[in-house]
Structure formats: C-alpha cells, structure tokens
N, C-alpha and C positions, 0 to 999 in steps of 0.2 A: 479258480481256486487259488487261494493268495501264499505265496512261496514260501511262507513258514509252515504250509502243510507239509511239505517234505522233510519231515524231521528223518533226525540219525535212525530212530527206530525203522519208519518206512522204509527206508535206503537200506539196511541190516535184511529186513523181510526182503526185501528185493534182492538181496544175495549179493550185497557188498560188506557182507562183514570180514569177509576174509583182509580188504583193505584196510578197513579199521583197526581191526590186530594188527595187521603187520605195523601199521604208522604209530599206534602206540607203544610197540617192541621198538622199534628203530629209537622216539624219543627216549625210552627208557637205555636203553645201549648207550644212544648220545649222552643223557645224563650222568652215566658212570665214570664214559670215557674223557667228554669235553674235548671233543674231538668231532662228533660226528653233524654234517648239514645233509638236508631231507629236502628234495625233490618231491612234488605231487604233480603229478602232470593228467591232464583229461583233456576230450574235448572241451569247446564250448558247450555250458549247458548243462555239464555232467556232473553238479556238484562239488566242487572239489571243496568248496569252501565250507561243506559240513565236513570235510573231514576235519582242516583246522579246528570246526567248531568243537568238537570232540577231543582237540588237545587241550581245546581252551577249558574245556568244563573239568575231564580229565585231572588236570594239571591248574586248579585254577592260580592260586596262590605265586606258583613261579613263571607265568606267563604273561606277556605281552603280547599286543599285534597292532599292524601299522597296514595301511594299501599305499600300494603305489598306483596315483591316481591320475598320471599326468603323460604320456610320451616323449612331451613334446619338452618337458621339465628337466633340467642339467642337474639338480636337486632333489636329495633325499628326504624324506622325510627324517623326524627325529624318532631314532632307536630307543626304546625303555631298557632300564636295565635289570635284565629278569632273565634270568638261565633259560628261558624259551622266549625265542621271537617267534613270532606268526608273520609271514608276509605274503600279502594278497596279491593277486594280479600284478605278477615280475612278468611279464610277456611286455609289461608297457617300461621296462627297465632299455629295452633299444629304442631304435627307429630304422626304417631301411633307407638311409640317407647317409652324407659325408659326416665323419666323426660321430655315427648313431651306436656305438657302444661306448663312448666315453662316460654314463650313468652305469652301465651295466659295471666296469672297472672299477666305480668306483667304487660300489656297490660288494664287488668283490674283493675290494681290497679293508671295507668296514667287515663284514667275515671274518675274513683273516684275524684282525685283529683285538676280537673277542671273543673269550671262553664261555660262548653262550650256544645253543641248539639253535641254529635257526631252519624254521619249517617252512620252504618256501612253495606258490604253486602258481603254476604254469600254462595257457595254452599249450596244448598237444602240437599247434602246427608251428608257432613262433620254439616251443623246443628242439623239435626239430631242425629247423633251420639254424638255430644259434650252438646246438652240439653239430654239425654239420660244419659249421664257418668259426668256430671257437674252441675255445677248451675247456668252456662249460660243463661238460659231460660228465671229465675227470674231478671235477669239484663235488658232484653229487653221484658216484660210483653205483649207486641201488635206488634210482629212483621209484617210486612206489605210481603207477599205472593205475588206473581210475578205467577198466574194460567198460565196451560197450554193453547195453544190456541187452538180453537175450528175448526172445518172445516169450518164453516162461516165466522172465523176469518182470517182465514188464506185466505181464499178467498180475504177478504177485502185488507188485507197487500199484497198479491201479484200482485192482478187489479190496484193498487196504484202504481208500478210501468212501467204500459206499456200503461197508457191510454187508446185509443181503440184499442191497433196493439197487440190485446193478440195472443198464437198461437192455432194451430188448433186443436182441440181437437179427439185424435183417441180410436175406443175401443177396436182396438186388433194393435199389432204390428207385425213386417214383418212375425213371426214365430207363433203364437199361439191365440188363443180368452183370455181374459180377466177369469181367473180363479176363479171361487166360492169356494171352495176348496184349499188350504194351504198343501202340509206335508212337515214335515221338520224331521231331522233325530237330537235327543237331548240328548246329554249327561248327564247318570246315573250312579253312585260310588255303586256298588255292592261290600262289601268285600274288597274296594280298588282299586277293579277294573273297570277302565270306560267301558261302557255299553252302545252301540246308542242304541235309540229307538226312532220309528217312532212316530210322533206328528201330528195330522190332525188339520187343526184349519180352522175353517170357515173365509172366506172371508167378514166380515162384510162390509168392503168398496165399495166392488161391489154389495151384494146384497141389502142394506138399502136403496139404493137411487131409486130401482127399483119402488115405487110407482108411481116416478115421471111420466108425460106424454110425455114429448119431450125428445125424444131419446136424441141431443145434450146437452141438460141443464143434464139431466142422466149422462153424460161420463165427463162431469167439477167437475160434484158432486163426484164423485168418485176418477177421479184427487185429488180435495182440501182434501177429506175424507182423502186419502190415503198419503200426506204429510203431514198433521194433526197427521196420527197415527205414521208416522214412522219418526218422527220429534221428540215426543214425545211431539209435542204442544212450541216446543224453534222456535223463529223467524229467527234466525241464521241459523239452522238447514232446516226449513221449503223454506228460499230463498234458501239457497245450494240445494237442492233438485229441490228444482224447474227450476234451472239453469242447473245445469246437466243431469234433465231428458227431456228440449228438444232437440230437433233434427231437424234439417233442418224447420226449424219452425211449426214443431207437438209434439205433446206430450201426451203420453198413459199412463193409472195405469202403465201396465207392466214395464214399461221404471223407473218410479218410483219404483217399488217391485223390481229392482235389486240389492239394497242394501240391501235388510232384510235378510240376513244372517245367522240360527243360530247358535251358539258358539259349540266349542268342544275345551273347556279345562281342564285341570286342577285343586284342589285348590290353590296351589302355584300360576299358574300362573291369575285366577281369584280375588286373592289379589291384586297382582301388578295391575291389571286392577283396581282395587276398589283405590289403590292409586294415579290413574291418574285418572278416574273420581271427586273422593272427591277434588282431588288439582287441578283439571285442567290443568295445568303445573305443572311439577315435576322432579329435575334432575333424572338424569341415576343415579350418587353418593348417591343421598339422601335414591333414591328406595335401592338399593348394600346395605348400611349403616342397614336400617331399616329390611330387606331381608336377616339378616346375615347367616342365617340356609337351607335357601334355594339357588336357581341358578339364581338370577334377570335374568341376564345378556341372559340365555335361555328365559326364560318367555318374555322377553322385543321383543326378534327375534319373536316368537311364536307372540306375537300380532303384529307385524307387519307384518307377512304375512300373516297374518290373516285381513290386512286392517282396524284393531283398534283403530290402535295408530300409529302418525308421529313422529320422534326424529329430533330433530332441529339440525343443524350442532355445536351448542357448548353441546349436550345432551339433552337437554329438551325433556322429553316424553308429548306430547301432545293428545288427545283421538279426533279421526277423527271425526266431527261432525256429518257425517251422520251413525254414528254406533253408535248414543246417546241410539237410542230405545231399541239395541239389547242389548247393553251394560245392559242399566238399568235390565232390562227383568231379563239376567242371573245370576245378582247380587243380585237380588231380589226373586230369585228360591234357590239359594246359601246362600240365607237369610243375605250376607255381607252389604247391605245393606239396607233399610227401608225407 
C-alpha cells in the first residue's frame, strides 16, 4: 500500500487527533506570541511528518518547509521567510562524532534570530540523547509526543483501509498452533565473549484476548495485538506488517511473528545499528567516517543479513521497518539507547 494511503484522516480515526489539536493550538499560541518553537518527536515510522503536513495545509499561506537531508553536512539549508517554518528530519542536524553539534548550534542560533514559528521534528531516540547531553530540551519546553499505537488503534487504521473485504482471520498456520510460549536464544558479553542464552517470554498476544467469548473476534484480537507489539506502535510499520502478513486472503498471529527475530550482535556492530535508527537514513561514508576504530563496512554486511537494514544503491543505510521492535528492544538491553 503506497504511503500516501496514510493520510491525516486515517491517522485522526487511528486516534491521534488529540496530537493534531494540540500542534495546531501550540502554532496558533506561537503565532500571537512570536515567541514560541515546536518540537514533534515520534518514533521512526510514526508519522510525524503528517503532522507537519497538517500545518502546512492548515496554514497554507504563512508557511514554509525545508528537510535536513544530510548528517554528514556543516550546512543549512535555506530558510523561507514565512511566519511558519516546517523542519523535517532535525535528528540528522548532529553526528556522534568530534565537533558533531557544531550544525545543530547553528542551527539554533538561526532560531534565535527570527520572529518566525519554527515546527521542528525529531527521532524519538536521537531527542533523547541530545536533551540528555544538551540544552536542547529548554528550547522546546512542551514538546508534542507522537504515542505509540495501541491494539485498538491499529485496528481502527487498518479496517480503514479495506472497508468490509477484510481477510480471513486464521489461528494456526499450515504448520503449527498459535504459541503461548516464546524462546528465543539472546546474546550475552561474558569476559568478551558472546554467550547465547535461551529467553522464554510469554506470549502476551495470544493469551490476553482469551477472555473474549467468540473464538473469531479472539483470533483478530490477537492479530491487531500482535502488530501493535511488533510494530512498536509506528503506523508505517503496523501497515507493512499487515500487508506482508497476508496470504491468499488469510492472515494468522503466526504469519505476523515471522519477523521477531532476536538479534545476535556485537557492540560494534549494535552502534552502527543505533546509527541508523537515530538517523534513519545515514550514508555508508558517514557511518566509515564516525566508525573510524572499528570495521563499519563488516557490521553494515552483518545487518543486512541479518534483515536490519536496506542500502540504497547510492549507499544510504536505511533500517527495515519491520525490525523497528527488535531493533529498539536490543538497543535498549545495550542501554545504547533510552
């Protein structure tokens, strides 16, 4: 399904209209005051950039907008001048390298120095880290938060695109029953050395819904459950999912749980992973550049056979969307990111 099907309506039925009101109250505040810049922070994934779009339509007249398209770039792009800027993708405004906010400075010091609204937005993990190590934070006081979506929600945004020709809902697939039960085998640094060790992890997805009384209502519940979690709650994510988990017009958890994965890396190469999450795009050169001590160039092969990460034919490392959940997960055990 081609990513202009997610329009603002879809995402509103999905139950993020509360975000939209707030980001259009907030520009309307800024506009009185000429004072106020706007944070949008989400995951990857998560939209954020309809909600811009919504200022832009909104507001069309007094608005502008610009991406920052580059990380690796000491240079801004040129600012319109229009009581509203739009700015896309500020997560690639650092780098985690020597003098890697001298763009974000500057960046902050064009702000400063006009009486204009600028609506900027963000990776969730690269904000993190740079109100963390900066004083970022206090520039954007009320940043406006992009939630994950819920299994109810994700219901709503997927039944939104098939009317009533949904498909048929299965609870076990050609090979197995529908598993309570999880193990997975997860990598531990002993001394240096990696270590698998087995992981059981309950199936919340299948068992939670089980109160319900109608076997079929049961087996959808667990469907939306189960693209919910392994989605990480991003809309992007949650269609992609939904699209490649049917088949011949049925669709089983199982079929879903073929992409939960989990990870067996390295730290090296669980960096360069945290490099392409935070940036979302990010050259092959940039990673190599920043990577100078270690082997990108291994680590970049290692995730992609691993189904991580796509490289685009001029280099761009991009992080596969349906490996948002896993990603996050082992980055967050790695403590690289928060």
């Amino acid at each position: 399904m081609p990513d202009t099907a997610l329009t603002l309506d879809r995402l509103r039925t999905a139950g993020l209209d509360e975000q939209f009101t707030a980001l259009r109250g907030a520009v309307t505040n800024g506009l009185d005051s000429n004072e106020s810049n706007i944070a949008v922070v989400a995951e990857p994934f998560a939209c954020r950039d309809r909600l811009l779009d919504h200022i832009e339509r909104e507001f069309p007249s007094r608005t502008g907008r610009v991406s920052i398209s580059d990380a690796a770039s000491d240079t801004l792009p040129p600012f319109p001048d229009t009581d509203i800027v739009l700015v896309d993708d500020c997560q690639l405004l650092y780098q985690r390298d020597i003098g890697g906010f001298d763009t974000l400075d500057v960046f902050i010091e064009e702000m400063a120095s006009r009486e204009t609204v600028f609506v900027t937005a963000w990776n969730r993990y690269a904000w993190s880290y740079l109100t963390a190590v900066t004083a970022l934070g206090s520039l954007f006081p009320d940043p406006i938060s992009i939630p994950r979506l819920k299994a109810s929600q994700v219901s709503e945004l997927l039944q939104s695109y098939h009317d009533n020709e949904q498909p048929d809902f299965r609870e076990v697939d050609d090979t197995q029953r529908v598993k309570t039960l999880d193990i997975d085998v997860e990598s531990t640094t002993v001394a240096g050395v990696s270590v698998p060790t087995p992981a059981v992890r309950v199936n919340r997805e299948y068992i939670l819904p089980q109160s319900r009384t109608d076997e079929e209502t049961d087996i959808e519940a667990v469907v939306y459950q189960t693209i919910a979690t392994l989605s990480a709650g991003a809309p992007r994510v949650a269609v992609d999912l939904w699209e490649r988990s049917i088949r011949d017009g049925t669709i089983a958890p199982a079929y879903v749980k073929e992409v939960d994965e989990s990870l067996d890396i390295n730290r090296d190469t669980a960096f360069v992973l945290e490099l392409v999450l935070t940036n979302e795009a990010i050259a092959s050169e940039t990673i190599a550049a920043i990577c100078r001590d270690s082997t990108p160039e291994q680590a970049i092969q290692t995730l992609r056979t691993n189904n991580l990460v796509t490289v685009d034919g001029d280099g761009t490392v991009r992080l596969e969307p349906t490996r948002l959940r896993s990603t996050i997960t082992h980055l967050q055990r790695r403590q690289l990111v928060w």
